[in-house]
Structure formats: structure tokens, C-alpha cells
C-alpha positions in Angstrom: 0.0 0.0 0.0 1.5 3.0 -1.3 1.1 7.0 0.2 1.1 10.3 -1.1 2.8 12.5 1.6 -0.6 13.9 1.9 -1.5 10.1 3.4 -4.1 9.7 0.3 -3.4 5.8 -1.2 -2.3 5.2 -4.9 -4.3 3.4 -6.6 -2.1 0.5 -7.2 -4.3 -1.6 -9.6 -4.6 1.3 -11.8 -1.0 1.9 -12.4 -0.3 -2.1 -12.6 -3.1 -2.5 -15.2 -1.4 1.2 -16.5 2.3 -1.1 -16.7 0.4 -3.6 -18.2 -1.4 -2.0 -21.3 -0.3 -3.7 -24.4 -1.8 -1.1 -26.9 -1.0 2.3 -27.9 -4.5 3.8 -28.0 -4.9 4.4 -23.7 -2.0 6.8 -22.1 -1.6 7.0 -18.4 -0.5 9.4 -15.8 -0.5 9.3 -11.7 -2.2 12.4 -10.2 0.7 13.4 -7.4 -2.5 15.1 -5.4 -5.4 12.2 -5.4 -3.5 8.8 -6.0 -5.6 8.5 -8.9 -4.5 7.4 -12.2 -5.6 9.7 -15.3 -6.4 7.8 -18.3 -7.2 9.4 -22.0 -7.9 7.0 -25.0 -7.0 8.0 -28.8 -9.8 6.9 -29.9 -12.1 9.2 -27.7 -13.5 11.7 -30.3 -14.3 13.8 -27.9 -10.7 14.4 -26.2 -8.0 15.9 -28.6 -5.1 13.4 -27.2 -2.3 15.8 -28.3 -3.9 18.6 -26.4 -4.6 16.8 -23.3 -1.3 14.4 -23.3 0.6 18.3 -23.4 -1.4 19.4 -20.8 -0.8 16.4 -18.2 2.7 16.3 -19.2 3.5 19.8 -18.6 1.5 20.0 -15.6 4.0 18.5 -12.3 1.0 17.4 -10.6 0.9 14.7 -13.1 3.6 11.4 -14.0 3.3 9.5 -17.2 3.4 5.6 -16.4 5.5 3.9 -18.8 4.0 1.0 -20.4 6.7 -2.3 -20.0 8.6 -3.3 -22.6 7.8 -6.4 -24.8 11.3 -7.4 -23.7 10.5 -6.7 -20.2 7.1 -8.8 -20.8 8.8 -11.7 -22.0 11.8 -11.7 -18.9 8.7 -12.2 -16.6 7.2 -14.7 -18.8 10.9 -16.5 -18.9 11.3 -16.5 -15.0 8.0 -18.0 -15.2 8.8 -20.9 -16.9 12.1 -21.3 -15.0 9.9 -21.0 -12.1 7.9 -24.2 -13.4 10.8 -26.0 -14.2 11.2 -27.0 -10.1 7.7 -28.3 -9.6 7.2 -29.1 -13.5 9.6 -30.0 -16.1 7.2 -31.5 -18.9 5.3 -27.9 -18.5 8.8 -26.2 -18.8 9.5 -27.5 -21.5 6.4 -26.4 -23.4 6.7 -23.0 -22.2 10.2 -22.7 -23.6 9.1 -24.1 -26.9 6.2 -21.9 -26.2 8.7 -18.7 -26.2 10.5 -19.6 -29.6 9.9 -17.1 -32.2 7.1 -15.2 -33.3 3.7 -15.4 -31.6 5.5 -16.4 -28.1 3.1 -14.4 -26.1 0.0 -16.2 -27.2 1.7 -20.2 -27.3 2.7 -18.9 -23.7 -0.4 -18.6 -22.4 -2.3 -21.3 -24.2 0.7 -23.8 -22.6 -0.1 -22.2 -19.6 -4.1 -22.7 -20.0 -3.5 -26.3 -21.2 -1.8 -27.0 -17.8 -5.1 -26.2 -15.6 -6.2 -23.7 -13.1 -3.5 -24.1 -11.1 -0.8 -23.6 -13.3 -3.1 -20.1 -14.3 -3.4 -18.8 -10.7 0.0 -19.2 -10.6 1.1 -17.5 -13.8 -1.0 -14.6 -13.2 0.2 -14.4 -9.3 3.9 -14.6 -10.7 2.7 -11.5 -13.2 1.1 -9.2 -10.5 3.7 -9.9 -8.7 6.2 -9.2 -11.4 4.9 -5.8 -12.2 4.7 -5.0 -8.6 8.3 -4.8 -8.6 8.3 -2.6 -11.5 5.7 0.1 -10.0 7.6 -0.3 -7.0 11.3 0.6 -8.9 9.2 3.3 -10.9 7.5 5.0 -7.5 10.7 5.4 -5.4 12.3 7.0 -8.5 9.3 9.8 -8.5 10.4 13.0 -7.2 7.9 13.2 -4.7 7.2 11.5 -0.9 6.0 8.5 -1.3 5.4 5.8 1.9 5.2 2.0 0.6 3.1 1.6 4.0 5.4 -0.8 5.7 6.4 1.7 8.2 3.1 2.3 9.4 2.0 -1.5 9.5 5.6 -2.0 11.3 4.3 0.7 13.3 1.2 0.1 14.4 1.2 -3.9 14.0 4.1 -5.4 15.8 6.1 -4.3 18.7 8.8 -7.1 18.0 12.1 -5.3 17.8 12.7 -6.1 14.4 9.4 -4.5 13.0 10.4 -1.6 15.4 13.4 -1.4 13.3 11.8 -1.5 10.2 9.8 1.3 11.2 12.2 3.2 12.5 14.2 3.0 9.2 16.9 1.1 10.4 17.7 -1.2 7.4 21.1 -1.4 7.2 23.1 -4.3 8.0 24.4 -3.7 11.6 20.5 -2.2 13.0 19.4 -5.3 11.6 21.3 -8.1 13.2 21.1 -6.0 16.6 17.6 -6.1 16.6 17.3 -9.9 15.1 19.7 -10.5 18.3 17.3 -8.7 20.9 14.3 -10.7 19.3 16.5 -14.1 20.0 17.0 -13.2 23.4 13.3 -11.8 23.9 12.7 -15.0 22.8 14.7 -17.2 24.9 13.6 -14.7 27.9 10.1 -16.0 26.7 10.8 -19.4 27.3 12.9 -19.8 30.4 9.7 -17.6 31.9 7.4 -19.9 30.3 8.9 -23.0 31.9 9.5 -21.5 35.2 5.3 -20.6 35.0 4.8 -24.6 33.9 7.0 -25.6 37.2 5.3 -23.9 39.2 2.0 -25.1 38.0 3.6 -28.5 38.4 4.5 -28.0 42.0 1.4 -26.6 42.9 -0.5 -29.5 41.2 1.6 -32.6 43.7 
């Protein structure tokens, strides 16, 4: 869950379905102000998409998302199918025949269909997922605030000392372990009470 400094959410399924558009006739831009994504299509006669692509792009309030690549498209679909080759290999094997020369995109997915629902749940996690990571890449190099909305769930959902770190900031290396070693020994503080609390149960109980 992504955050506009003015704490209003991005509409993340927008700009992933945004990342996502194969065709050239939709255009796409985040409003910095709302979270909302802006979307004109070409073939609108009633919007003049020059005038109005000029107008978001010259206006700061307002970020183009970039469309992926084909290339980029067919990485994710290649992890994919390196992905099925662990639990898989006959499917594997169809999917990289699948991605051989022209019309890959379309063998892809019908190898993936012909494997059943499982196989398409998973393919379309994996792809979610995949483009996640690009939003993610493409927000933090916005110049604008943006809070991805762990520190808050750190915040306001754990009170472990690593998730206090998190939230905090703390990130690097040495915060890290110091906190994974205060957990260990919160831990082990847990238990030694936790057995003391059983013994004396025990004694009570003879």
C-alpha cells in the first residue's frame, strides 16, 4: 500500500493494469494530489489526445506511467517458466518451446491454459507480482514523498524489535542483526519464563 505525503493511497491496480497496457490507443499518468491514475484513449473523439497528453505532461502534478517493454514482458514470462521448471519439467518444456519465435506471447499462455487452473493462478500471481516490482522501482524514483506503507503497519502492528526497526528506518546491516539478536533473546527470555510458569504449575499441582 502506497502513500502520497498527503497520506491519500495510490491506486495501485490502476497503475499495474497502467504497466500492463499492451496497446497504444490508452495513455496514463498518476495524479501526485489524489492517488488516482488519469487515463485518456485515442480513440475518444471527444478528447484531442495531443492537447490533453501536453497538458498532463506539462503539468508536475501529473507522472506519465511507462507502459513495459515487450522485452520486459517476456523476462517475466521467462522466470515464469524457470519458475515451473522445479515443480514441472514436462510444462517447462512447453513454455520454452512456447517462447521460440514469433507469436510467443500467445503459445505462452495457451501452454499455460493447457496445464489447468493451477498452473493459471500461478502464472497470473507470478505476473502481478512481477509488475509490482516494477511500480515499485518506478515510484521510489518519483520525485515526490512516497510511503510504501510498511512503516506504518511496522508501526502500528508489531512491537517485535525487528518490526520496530523497520519502522524506525533502520535497514542497514548492523541495526538489523542487533535487533534480530534482541528478538532471539526476547525469545529465549520468553521461554525460560514460560517454563518457570509450567513448574510452578507442576508443584502446585503434587
Amino acid at each position: 500500500m502506497y502513500k502520497l505525503a498527503n497520506g491519500k493511497e495510490i491506486d495501485e491496480d490502476e497503475c499495474l493494469d497502467a504497466l500492463n497496457d499492451n496497446g497504444g490507443e490508452f495513455f496514463h499518468w498518476l495524479d501526485s494530489e489524489t492517488g488516482e491514475v488519469v487515463t485518456i484513449a485515442e480513440l475518444d473523439d471527444m478528447v484531442d489526445v495531443d492537447e490533453m497528453s501536453d497538458k498532463y505532461d506539462s503539468d508536475p502534478r501529473y507522472f506519465a506511467i511507462p507502459k513495459l517493454e515487450t522485452h520486459e514482458k517476456y523476462e517475466i514470462m521467462v522466470k515464469f517458466a524457470e519458475f515451473a521448471a522445479h515443480e514441472d519439467k514436462d510444462l517447462a518444456e512447453k513454455l520454452f518451446i512456447a517462447l521460440n519465435g514469433q507469436g510467443a506471447f500467445r503459445r505462452f499462455k495457451d501452454a499455460v491454459y493447457s496445464a489447468g487452473k493451477e498452473w493459471v493462478d500461478s502464472w497470473y500471481e507470478w505476473e502481478k507480482e512481477s509488475l509490482f516490482e516494477y511500480l515499485d522501482a518506478w515510484l521510489k524514483d518519483l520525485p515526490i514523498d512516497i510511503n510504501d506503507g510498511w512503516q506504518d503497519f511496522f508501526e502500528n502492528n508489531c512491537d517485535c524489535p525487528i518490526c520496530q526497526a523497520m519502522a524506525r528506518g533502520d535497514t542497514d546491516e548492523e541495526s538489523l542483526r542487533d535487533a534480530f539478536r534482541e528478538a532471539n533473546f526476547n525469545q529465549v527470555v520468553g521461554d525460560i519464563r514460560r517454563k518457570s510458569v509450567d513448574n510452578i504449575t507442576k508443584k502446585k499441582g503434587k
